[in-house]
PLY file of the C-alpha trace (Angstrom):
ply
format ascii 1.0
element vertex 339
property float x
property float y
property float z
element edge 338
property int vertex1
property int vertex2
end_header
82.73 121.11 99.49
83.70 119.26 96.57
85.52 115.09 97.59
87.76 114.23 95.26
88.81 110.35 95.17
90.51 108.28 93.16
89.06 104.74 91.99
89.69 102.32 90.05
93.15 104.08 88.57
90.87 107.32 88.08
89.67 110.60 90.13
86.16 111.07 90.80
84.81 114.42 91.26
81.63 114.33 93.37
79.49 117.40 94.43
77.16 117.31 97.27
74.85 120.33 97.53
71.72 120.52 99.58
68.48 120.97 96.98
69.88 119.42 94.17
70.86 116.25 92.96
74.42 115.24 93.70
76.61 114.80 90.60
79.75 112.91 90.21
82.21 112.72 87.37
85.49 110.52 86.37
88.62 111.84 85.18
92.14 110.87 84.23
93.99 113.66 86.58
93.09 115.28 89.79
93.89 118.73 87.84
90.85 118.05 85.96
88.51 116.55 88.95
89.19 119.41 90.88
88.68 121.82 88.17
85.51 121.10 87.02
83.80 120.85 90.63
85.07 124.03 91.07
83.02 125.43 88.07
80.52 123.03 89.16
80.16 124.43 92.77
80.14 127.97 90.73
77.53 127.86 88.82
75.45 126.14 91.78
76.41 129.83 93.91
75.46 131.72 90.68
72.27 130.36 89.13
71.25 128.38 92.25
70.90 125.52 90.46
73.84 123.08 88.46
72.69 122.91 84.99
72.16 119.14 82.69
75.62 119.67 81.40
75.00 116.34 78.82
74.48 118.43 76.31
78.13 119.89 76.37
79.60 116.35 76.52
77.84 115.51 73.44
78.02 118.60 71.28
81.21 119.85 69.39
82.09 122.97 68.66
82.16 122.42 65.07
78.63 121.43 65.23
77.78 124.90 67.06
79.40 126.37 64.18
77.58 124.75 61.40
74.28 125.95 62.83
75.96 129.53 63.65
76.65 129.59 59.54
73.05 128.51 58.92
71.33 130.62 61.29
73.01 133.72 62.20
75.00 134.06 59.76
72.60 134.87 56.43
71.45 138.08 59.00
74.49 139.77 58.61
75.17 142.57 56.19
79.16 141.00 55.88
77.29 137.56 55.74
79.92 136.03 52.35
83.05 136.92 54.39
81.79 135.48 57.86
80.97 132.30 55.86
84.57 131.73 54.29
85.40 132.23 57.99
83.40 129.96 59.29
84.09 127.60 56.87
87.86 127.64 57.75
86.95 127.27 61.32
84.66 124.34 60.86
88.15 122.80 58.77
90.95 123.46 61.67
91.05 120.81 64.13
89.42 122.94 67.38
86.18 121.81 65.87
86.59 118.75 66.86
86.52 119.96 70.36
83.31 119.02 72.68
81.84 122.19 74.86
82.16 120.76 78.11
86.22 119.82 77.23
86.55 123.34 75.15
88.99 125.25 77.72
90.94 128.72 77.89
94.27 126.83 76.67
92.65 125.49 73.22
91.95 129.06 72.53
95.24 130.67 73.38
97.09 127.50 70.99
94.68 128.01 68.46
95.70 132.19 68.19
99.14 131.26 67.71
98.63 128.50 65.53
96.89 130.93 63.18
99.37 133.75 63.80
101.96 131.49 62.25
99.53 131.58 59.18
97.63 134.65 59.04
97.87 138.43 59.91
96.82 139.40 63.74
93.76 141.20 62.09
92.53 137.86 60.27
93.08 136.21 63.74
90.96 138.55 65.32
87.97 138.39 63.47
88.34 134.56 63.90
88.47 134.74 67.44
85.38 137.19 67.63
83.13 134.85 65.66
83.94 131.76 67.75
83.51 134.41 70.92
80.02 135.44 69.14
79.43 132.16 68.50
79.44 131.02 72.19
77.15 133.83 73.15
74.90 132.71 71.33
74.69 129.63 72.44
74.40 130.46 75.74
71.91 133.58 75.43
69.71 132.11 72.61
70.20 128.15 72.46
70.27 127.51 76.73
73.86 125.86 76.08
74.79 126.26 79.49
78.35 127.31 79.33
79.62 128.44 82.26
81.67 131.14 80.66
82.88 132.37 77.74
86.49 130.80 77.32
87.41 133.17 74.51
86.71 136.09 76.35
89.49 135.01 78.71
91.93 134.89 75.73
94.33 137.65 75.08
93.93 138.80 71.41
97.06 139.48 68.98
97.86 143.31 68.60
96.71 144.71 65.31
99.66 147.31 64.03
98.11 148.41 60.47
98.05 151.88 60.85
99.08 153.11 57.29
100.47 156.88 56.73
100.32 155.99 52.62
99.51 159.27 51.40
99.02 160.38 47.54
102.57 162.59 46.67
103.82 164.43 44.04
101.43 164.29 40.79
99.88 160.36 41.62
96.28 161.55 41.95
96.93 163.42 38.07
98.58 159.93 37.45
95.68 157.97 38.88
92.97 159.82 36.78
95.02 160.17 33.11
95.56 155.96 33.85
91.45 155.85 34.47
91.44 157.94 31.29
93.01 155.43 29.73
91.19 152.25 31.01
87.73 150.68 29.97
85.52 151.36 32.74
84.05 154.73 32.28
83.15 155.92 35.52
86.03 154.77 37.51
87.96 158.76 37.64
84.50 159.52 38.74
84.71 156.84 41.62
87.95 157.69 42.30
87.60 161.35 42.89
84.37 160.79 44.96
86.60 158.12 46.76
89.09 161.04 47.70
86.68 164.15 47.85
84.48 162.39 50.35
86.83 159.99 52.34
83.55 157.33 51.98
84.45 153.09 52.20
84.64 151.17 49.40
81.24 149.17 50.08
79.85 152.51 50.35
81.06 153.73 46.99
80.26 150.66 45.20
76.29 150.29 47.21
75.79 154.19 46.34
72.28 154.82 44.00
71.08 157.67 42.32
68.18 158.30 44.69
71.22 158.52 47.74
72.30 161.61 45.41
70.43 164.85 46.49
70.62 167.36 43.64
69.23 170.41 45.43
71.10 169.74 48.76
74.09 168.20 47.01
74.27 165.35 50.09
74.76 161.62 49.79
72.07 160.13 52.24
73.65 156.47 53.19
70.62 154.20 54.95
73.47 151.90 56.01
76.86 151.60 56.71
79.25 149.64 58.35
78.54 150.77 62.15
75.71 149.76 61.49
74.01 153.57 60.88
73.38 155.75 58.26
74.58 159.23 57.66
74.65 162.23 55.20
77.90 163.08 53.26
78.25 166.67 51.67
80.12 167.12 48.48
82.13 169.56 47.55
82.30 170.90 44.12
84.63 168.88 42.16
82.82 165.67 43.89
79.49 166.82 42.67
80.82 168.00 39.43
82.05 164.55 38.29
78.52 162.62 39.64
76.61 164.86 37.45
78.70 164.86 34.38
78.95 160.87 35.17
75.00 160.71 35.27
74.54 162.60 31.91
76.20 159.40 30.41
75.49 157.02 32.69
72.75 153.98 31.57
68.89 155.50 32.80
67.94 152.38 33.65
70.74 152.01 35.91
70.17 152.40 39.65
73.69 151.94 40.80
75.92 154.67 40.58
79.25 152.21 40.29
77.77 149.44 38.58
80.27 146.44 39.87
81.52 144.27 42.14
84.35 144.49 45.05
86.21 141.86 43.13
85.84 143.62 39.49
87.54 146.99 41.98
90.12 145.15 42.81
91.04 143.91 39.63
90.60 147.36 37.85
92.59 148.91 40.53
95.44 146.79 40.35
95.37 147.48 36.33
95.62 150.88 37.30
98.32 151.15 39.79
100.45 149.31 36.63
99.53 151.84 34.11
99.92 155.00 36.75
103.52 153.63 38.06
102.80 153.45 41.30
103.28 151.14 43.94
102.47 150.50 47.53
98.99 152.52 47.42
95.47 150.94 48.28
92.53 151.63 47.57
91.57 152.17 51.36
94.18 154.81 51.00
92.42 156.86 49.18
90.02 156.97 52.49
92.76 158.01 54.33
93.45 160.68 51.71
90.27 162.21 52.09
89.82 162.56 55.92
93.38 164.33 56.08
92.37 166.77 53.65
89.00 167.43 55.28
91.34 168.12 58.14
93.62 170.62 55.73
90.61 172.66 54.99
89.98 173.47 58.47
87.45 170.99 59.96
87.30 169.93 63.53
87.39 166.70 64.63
83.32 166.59 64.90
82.84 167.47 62.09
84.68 165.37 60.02
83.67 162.38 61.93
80.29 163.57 61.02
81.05 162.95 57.75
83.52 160.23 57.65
80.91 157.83 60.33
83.79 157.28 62.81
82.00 156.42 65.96
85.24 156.70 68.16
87.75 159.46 67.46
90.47 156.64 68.49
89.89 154.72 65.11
89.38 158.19 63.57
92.86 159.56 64.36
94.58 156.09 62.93
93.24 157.51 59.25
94.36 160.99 59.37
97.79 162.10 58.55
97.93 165.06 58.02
100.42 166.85 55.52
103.22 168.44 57.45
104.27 170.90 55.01
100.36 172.16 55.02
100.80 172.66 58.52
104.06 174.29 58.19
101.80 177.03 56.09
99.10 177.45 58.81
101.81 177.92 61.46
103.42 180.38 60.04
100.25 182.66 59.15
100.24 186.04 60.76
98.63 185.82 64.17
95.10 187.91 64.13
95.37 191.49 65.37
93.24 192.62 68.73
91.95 194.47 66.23
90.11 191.53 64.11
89.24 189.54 67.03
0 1
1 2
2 3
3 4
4 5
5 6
6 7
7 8
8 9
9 10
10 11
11 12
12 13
13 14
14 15
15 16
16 17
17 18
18 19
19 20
20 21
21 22
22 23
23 24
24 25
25 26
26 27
27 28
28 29
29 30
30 31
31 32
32 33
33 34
34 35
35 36
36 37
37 38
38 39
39 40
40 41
41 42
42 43
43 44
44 45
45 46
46 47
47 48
48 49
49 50
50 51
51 52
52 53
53 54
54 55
55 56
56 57
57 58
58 59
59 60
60 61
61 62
62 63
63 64
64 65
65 66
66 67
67 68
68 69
69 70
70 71
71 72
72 73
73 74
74 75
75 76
76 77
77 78
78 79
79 80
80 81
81 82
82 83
83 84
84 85
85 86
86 87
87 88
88 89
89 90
90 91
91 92
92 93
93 94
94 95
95 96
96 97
97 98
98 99
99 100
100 101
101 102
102 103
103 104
104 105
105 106
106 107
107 108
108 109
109 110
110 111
111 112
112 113
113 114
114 115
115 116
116 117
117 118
118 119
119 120
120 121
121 122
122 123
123 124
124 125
125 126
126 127
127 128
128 129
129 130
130 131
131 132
132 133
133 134
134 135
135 136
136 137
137 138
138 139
139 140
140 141
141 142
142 143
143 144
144 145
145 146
146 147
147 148
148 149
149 150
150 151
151 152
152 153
153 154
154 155
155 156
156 157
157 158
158 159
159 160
160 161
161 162
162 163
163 164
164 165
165 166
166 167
167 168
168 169
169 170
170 171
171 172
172 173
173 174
174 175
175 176
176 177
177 178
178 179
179 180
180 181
181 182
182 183
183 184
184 185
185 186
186 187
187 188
188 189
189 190
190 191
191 192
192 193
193 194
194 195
195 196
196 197
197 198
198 199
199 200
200 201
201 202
202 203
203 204
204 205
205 206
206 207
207 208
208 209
209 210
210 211
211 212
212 213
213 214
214 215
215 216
216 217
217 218
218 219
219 220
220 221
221 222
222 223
223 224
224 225
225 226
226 227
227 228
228 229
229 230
230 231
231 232
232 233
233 234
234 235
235 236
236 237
237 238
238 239
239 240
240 241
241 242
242 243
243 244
244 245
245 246
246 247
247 248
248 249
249 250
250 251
251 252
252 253
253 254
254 255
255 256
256 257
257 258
258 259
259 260
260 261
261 262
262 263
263 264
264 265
265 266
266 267
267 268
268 269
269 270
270 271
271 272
272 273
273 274
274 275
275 276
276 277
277 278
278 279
279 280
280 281
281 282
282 283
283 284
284 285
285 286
286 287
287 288
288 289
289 290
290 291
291 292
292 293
293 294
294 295
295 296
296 297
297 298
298 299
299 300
300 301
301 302
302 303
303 304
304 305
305 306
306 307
307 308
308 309
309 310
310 311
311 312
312 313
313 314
314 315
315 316
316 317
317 318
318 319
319 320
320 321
321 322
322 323
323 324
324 325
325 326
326 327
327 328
328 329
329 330
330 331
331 332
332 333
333 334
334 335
335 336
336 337
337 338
């Protein structure tokens, strides 16, 4: 048991165990004595053993960070955006924070201090890097952290489930406004974009040599699940590569030749010359999953082809048209005859 004293106008927290050293510590409030020899006295039941906890008094978290950024964070395959992440991190004043005084309550003000700035989903992702972050630290550097204080957090709710369908003539819209434009492939991206319900990084990373002629397949090594998979094309999709590849530079590997930026700006160009507002590019994903749906494919299958892991995220994409289903419902039932 844990004796808890105050001198000298402070509480001392002393631990007495038998096999180990006994450990005391000074703090301002009782709260706080008692608290840590509580976790104290835990992880003596859990590892046998209190661990040199000098290290957590002396590093911050900012400084965790800063070798997170150089370390882990050139592994990743979305290594640019965790960096502007990081960097913002290592800017807001939680940084500051050492790991032995880091506690549940600096996370939870932090999440609403940054829900008063950003979205819930940017929020999120923060909170899962500094969560990744402390794993790390414990499982790889032998920061002996007791436990993981953002795991203890409740995270904002992300609502950003988007019906945004294309209506009325917009996809003839979108493609007589790429028509128009100076990038010569970009109906061709678009229609693959909608034909094949693929990501944008996957569009923009495809190469020839992902194209199969004879099997007309797109083979992608990677994707953002972190597995590959093979995406048939229908007709009009395949149509458009080929006619694309007739005219496309030979000594070009990519398929899209440009950037996620250069996209963006060529998409919001578009959307001005089309007349239409409110529609992302990530809609066009959307698009294409609900129309896989329209042409009869189970929910397997077009998971199969769209690389949803869980059919949770997979039913947030697919809306599917109601006046399509309207059709279906009202087609003659098969006789006993047929079946």
């Amino acid at each position: 048991m844990a004796t808890i004293r105050k001198l000298r106008g402070r509480w001392q927290a002393q631990v007495r165990r038998r096999g180990m050293k006994p450990r005391a510590k000074s703090f301002d409030s009782k709260a706080d004595a008692e608290k840590w020899a509580r976790d104290l006295e835990s992880q003596v039941d859990r590892f046998g053993a209190a661990p040199d906890t000098k290290i957590l008094e002396s590093t911050t978290l900012g400084q965790l960070l800063e070798r997170y950024q150089r370390e882990i964070t050139p592994t990743k395959r979305g290594a640019v955006q965790e960096d502007q992440r990081i960097d913002v991190l290592r800017r807001h004043d939680l940084s500051h924070r050492t790991l032995i005084g880091l506690s549940q309550q600096d996370i939870a003000c932090f999440r609403d201090e940054r829900l008063q700035a950003v979205a819930p989903s940017t929020t999120v992702r923060e909170m899962a890097i500094l969560s990744h972050v402390l794993e790390v630290a414990t499982r790889d550097w032998g920061m002996p952290l007791a436990k993981n204080v953002v795991k203890l957090v409740r995270r904002p709710v992300i609502r950003n489930e988007r019906c945004r369908r294309l209506t009325g003539d917009e996809e003839q819209r979108l493609l007589d406004g790429c028509d128009a434009g100076q990038i010569p492939y970009l109906r061709t991206l678009l229609i693959v974009a909608i034909e094949t319900g693929m990501r944008r990084g996957e569009l923009l990373g495809l190469e020839w040599s992902d194209v199969s002629h004879n099997r007309r397949v797109i083979t992608l090594r990677l994707t953002k699940n972190g597995s590959g998979r093979q995406v048939p094309l229908s007709n009009r999709a395949f149509d458009v590569l080929m006619d694309w590849k007739q005219n496309a530079d030979v000594d070009q590997s990519a398929v899209f030749p440009m950037t996620a930026g250069a996209l963006e700006q060529a998409w919001r160009r578009l959307l001005i010359r089309a007349g239409i507002k409110g529609l992302r590019f990530h809609d066009l994903r959307h698009e294409g999953i609900s129309r896989l749906f329209e042409r009869g494919l189970n929910v397997i299958e077009v998971s199969s082809i769209s690389g949803h892991k869980e059919l949770r995220m997979l039913k947030r994409y697919t809306h599917l048209s109601a006046d399509d289903l309207v059709t279906r419902l009202a087609a003659p039932k098969p006789s006993a005859a047929h079946v």
